[in-house]
Every structure is written in structure tokens, then in C-alpha cells.
C-alpha positions in Angstrom: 13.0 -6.9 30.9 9.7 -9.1 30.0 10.2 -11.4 27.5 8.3 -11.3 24.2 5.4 -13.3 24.1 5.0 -15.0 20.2 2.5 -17.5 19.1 3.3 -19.0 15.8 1.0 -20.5 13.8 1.6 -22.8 10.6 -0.3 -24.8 7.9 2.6 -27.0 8.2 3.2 -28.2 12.0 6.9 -29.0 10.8 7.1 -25.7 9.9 5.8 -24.3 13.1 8.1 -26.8 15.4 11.2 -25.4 13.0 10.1 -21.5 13.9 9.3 -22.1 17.7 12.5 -23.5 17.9 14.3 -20.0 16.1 12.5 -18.4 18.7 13.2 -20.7 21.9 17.1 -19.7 21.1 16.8 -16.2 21.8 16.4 -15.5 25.8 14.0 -12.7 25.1 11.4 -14.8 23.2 8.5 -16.8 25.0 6.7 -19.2 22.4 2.8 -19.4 24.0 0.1 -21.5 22.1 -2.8 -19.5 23.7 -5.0 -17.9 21.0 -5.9 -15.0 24.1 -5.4 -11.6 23.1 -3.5 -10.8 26.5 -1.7 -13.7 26.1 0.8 -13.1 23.5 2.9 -9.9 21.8 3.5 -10.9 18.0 1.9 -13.4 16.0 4.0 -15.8 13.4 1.7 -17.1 10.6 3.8 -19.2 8.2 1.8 -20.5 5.1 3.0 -22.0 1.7 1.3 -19.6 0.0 -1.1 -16.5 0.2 -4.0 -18.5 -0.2 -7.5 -17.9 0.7 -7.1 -19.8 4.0 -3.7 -17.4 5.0 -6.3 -14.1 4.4 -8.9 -15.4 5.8 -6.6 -16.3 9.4 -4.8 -12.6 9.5 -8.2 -11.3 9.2 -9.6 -13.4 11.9 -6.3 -12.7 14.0 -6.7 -8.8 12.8 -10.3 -8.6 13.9 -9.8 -10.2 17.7 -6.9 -9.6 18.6 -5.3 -6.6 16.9 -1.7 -8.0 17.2 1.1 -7.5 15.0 1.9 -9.8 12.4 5.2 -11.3 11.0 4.1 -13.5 7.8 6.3 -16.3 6.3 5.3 -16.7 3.2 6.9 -18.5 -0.2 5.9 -15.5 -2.6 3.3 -12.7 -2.4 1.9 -10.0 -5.0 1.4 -6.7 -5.1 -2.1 -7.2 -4.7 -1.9 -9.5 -1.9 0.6 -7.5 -0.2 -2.0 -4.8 0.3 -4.2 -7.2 1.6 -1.5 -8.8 3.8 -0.9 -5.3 5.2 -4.5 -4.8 6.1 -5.0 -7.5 8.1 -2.4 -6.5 10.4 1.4 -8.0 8.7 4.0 -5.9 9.5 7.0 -8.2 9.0 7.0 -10.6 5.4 10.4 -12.9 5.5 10.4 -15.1 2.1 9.8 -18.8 3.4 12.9 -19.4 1.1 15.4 -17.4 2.9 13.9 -17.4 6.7 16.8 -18.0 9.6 16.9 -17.5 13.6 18.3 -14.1 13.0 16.1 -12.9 10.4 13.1 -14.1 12.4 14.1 -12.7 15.6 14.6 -9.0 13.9 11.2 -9.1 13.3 9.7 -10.1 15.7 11.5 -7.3 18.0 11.0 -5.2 15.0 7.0 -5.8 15.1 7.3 -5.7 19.3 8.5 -2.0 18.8 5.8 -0.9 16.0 8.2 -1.1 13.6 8.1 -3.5 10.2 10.3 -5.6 8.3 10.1 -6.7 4.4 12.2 -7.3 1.7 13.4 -3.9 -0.3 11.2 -4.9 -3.4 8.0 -5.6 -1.3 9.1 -2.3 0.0 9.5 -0.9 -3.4 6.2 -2.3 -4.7 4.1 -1.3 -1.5 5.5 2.3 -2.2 4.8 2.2 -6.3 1.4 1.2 -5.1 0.9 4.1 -2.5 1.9 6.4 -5.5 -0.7 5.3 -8.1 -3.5 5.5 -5.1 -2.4 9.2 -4.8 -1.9 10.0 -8.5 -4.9 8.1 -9.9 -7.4 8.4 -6.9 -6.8 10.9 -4.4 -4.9 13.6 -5.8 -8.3 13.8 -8.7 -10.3 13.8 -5.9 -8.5 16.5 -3.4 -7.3 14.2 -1.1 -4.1 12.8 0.2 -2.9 9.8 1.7 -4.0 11.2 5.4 -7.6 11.2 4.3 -7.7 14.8 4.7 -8.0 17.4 1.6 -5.2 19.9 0.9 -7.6 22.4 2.0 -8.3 20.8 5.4 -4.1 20.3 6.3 -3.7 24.0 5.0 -6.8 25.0 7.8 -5.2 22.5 10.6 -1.2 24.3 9.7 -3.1 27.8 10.5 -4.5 26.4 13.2 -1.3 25.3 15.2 0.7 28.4 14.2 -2.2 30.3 16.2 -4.6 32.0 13.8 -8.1 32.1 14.8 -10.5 31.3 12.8 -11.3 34.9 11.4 -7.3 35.2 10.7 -7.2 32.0 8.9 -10.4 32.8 6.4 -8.5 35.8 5.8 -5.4 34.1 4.8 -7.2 31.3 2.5 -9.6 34.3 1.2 -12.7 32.1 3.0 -15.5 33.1 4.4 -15.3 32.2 8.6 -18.7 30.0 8.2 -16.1 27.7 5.8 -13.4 27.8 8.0 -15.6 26.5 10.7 -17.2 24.0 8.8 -13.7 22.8 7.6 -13.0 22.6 11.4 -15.8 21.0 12.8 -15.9 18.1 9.5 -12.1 17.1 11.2 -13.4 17.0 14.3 -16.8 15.2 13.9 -14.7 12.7 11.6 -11.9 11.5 14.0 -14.5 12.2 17.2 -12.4 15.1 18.7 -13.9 17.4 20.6 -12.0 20.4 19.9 -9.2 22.7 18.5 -6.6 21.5 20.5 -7.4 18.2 19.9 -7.5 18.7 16.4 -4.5 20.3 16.3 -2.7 17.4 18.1 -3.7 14.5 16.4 -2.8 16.3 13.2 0.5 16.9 14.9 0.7 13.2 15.8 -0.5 12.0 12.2 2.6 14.4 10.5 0.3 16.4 8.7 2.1 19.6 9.8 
């Protein structure tokens, strides 16, 4: 099995020695110091605090590389969370509490597109999420997807096999809406047609 490829990079090279060496005792790790997209799997930023320096790295690393991200970090905000979780972090471990093991689950965890964070970043990321819906989206139609309720509703129709006459009489539409609903998904994700649509709505969870 090929081994993961991490490069870690620190404010503190101390740091950065003591986290390459976590890594160098798990036989499925490989510690690179190439900054090359193809050269490494995960990234490990460690930084004393969430500073303007740590954003403006992830968002360099986010921008060329497109990498995963496990962040080491002394403490974090709500606000900077979000911004953390832009720029690509999957994986926050508290610089406090960081250990071979806990660094190795998550690097493997960010390796299999999964995440790891402490359950009140969690909880905070998820309180966040719910005032974006309540105050923002849900005023404004939308949902978390991006789509409306009235575009899901049109895309569900459409994957249980309705046509578009058969789903403007369902939603009491006229077909020219329908269409238009249709053809607004499609132009905005670049698909180029029903089936499409249908599957990536499929692959989002939207129905």
C-alpha cells in the first residue's frame, strides 16, 4: 500500500521537527519537504495562533495546491474556524493536547476525505451552519446546497421520472418555469443535461 505523503510546515521549526518525528513512527507516513502539488498527500500547518500569517499560508496552500489540511493550532474562534475551513482545514488538533496518535488519525482521516476536530469546534461549526440557514438562506429561499426549495422539489421530480409537463402539473407551474428552473441548474453547475442534473443532485444528497 503507498505510503502517505505529509509535508508539515511550522512557524516554529522545533515544532515541525517534534511533528515530523510523530509521523516518521508510523510505517505508513512519508514526511516530504517539497512544496509540489504531486509531491505530497496532506499538509500539517502548525502555528501558535490563527494569525494573519496562518490564513494567509492555508490560502496560499488552498489556492495551489488544493490539498487537505490538518491545522495545529493553540486556540481558534468561531470566526476563524470558518475561515480555517475555507482554506482547505479539515483536521484542527489543539496544540495543547497534540500526540503521535492523535496526529496520525488525522492525517489518515484527511487522506480518506474525511475530517477530524474537537466535539465543540464541531458544535460551533454546526451552531454556525444553523444561523446561515435561519438568518440568511431560509429568508432568502435557499438552503445550504445553494439550490431553492423550489429547485430540489423540480430535481426530486426529475429522478422519480416525471417529464417536464408531469412535473408543472404536480407543482401547479407553467412548463416554460419548469424549464427555466431546469436549465438555471444546469447552466449554474455547467451540466449539460437532465441526467446530469439529476446525478449530481444525487451525488450532492439533495434527493
Amino acid at each position: 500500500m503507498a505510503k502517505t505523503r505529509v509535508r508539515v510546515q511550522a512557524t516554529d521549526p522545533l515544532v515541525g521537527m517534534g511533528l515530523s518525528s510523530y509521523l516518521a513512527m508510523h510505517s505508513d507516513f512519508q514526511v516530504v519537504t517539497s512544496k509540489d502539488e504531486d509531491a505530497f498527500d496532506v499538509a500539517v500547518v502548525a502555528a501558535e495562533g490563527f494569525t494573519a500569517a496562518t490564513v494567509t499560508a492555508l490560502r496560499l496552500t488552498a489556492a495551489t495546491v488544493a490539498r487537505p489540511v490538518v491545522l495545529v493550532v493553540s486556540d481558534i474562534d468561531e470566526s476563524q474556524l470558518i475561515t480555517a475551513v475555507e482554506c482547505g482545514v479539515v483536521a484542527i488538533l489543539p496544540r495543547a493536547s497534540v500526540n503521535q496518535e492523535r496526529l496520525a488519525q488525522s492525517v489518515r482521516a484527511a487522506r480518506a476525505g474525511g475530517g477530524m476536530m474537537p466535539p465543540h469546534l464541531i458544535g460551533r461549526l454546526l451552531d454556525h451552519f444553523r444561523r446561515l440557514q435561519r438568518d440568511v438562506l431560509l429568508p432568502n429561499g435557499l438552503t445550504l446546497s445553494g439550490l431553492t426549495a423550489r429547485e430540489i422539489e423540480v430535481l426530486r421530480l426529475l429522478a422519480d421520472g416525471l417529464d417536464t409537463t408531469e412535473i408543472a402539473e404536480e407543482m401547479r407551474y407553467s412548463v416554460r418555469t419548469v424549464k427555466a428552473i431546469i436549465y438555471g441548474v444546469m447552466g449554474r453547475y455547467k451540466l449539460r443535461n437532465r441526467s446530469q442534473v439529476v446525478a449530481h443532485a444525487v451525488r450532492a444528497g439533495l434527493i
